[in-house]
C-alpha positions in Angstrom: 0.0 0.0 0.0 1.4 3.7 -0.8 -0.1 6.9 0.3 0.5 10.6 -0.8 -0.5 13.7 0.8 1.5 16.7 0.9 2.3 16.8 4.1 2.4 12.4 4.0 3.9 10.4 1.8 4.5 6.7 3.0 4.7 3.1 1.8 3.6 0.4 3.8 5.1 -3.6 3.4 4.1 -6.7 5.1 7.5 -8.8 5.4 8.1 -11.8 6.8 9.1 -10.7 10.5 7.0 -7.9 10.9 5.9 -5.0 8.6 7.9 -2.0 7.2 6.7 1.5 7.2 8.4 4.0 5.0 7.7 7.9 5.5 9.3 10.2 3.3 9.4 12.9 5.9 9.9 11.9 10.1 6.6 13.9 10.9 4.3 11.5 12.5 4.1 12.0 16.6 4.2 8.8 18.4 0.4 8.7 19.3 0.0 9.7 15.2 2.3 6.3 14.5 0.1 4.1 16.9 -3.1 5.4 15.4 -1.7 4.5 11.9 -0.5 1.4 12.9 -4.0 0.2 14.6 -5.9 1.8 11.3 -3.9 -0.5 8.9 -4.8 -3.7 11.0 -8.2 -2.6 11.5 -8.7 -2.3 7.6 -6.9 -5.2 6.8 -3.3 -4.2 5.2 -1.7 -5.6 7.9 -2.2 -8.5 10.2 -4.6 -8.0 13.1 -2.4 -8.7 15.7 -1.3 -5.0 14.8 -5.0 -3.8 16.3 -4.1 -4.2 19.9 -0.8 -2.6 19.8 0.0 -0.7 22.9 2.3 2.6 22.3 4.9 0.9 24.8 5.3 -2.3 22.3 5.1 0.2 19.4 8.0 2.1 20.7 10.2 -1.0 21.7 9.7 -2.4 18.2 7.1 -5.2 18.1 7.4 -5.9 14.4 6.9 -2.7 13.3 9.9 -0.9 11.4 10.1 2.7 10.9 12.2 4.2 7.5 12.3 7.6 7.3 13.3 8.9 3.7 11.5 7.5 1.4 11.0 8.7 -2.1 7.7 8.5 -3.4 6.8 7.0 -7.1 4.1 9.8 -7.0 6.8 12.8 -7.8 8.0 10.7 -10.5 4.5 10.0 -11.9 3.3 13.9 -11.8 6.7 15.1 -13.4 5.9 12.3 -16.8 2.0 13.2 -16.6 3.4 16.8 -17.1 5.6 16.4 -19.8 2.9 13.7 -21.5 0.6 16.7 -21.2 3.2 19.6 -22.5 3.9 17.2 -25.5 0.1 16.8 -26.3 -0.5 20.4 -26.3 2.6 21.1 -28.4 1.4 18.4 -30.8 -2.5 20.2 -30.8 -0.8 23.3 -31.7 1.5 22.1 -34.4 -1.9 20.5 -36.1 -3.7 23.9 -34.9 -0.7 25.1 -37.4 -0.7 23.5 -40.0 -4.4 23.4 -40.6 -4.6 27.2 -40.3 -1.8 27.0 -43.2 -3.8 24.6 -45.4 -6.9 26.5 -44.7 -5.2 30.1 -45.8 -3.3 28.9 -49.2 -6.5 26.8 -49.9 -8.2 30.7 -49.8 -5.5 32.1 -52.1 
């Protein structure tokens, strides 16, 4: 699972020991990380065991690892759907162009 919001951008993994929780920024209080933690096992990305968590077992590890610095596909994705977008409007105005051309020696 990978979330983006501007202030939040993390990707969570289920592993083998545990799960790993990658934040691109280290912004999340420790009550914010419990909440988050107990949210994914209650919908179901991570195994329920997660639900009762206490902020004591959170803190001392409990299966749950914490990477801060991670670099979101979701940067990557807006800067391509930009230049996809610049090209398509350079293309519409080359045929914008070129039609305008056609359409004024087709007058003459």
């Amino acid at each position: 699972m990978s979330i983006s919001h501007p202030k939040h951008s993390l990707c969570i993994q289920r592993e083998h020991h545990g799960v790993l929780i990658r934040l691109a920024r280290d912004n999340l209080s420790p009550q914010e990380k419990l909440c988050l933690v107990h949210y994914l096992a209650a919908e179901g990305f991570i195994p329920d065991r997660y639900e009762a968590l206490t902020r004591e077992q959170l803190e001392a590890g409990a299966g749950v690892r914490w990477t801060i610095g991670y670099a979101s596909d979701a940067a990557k994705f807006q800067t391509r759907s930009l230049r996809e977008l610049l090209q398509v409007l350079l293309w519409a105005c080359v045929l914008w162009l070129a039609l305008m051309t056609f359409a004024f020696l087709g007058a003459l």
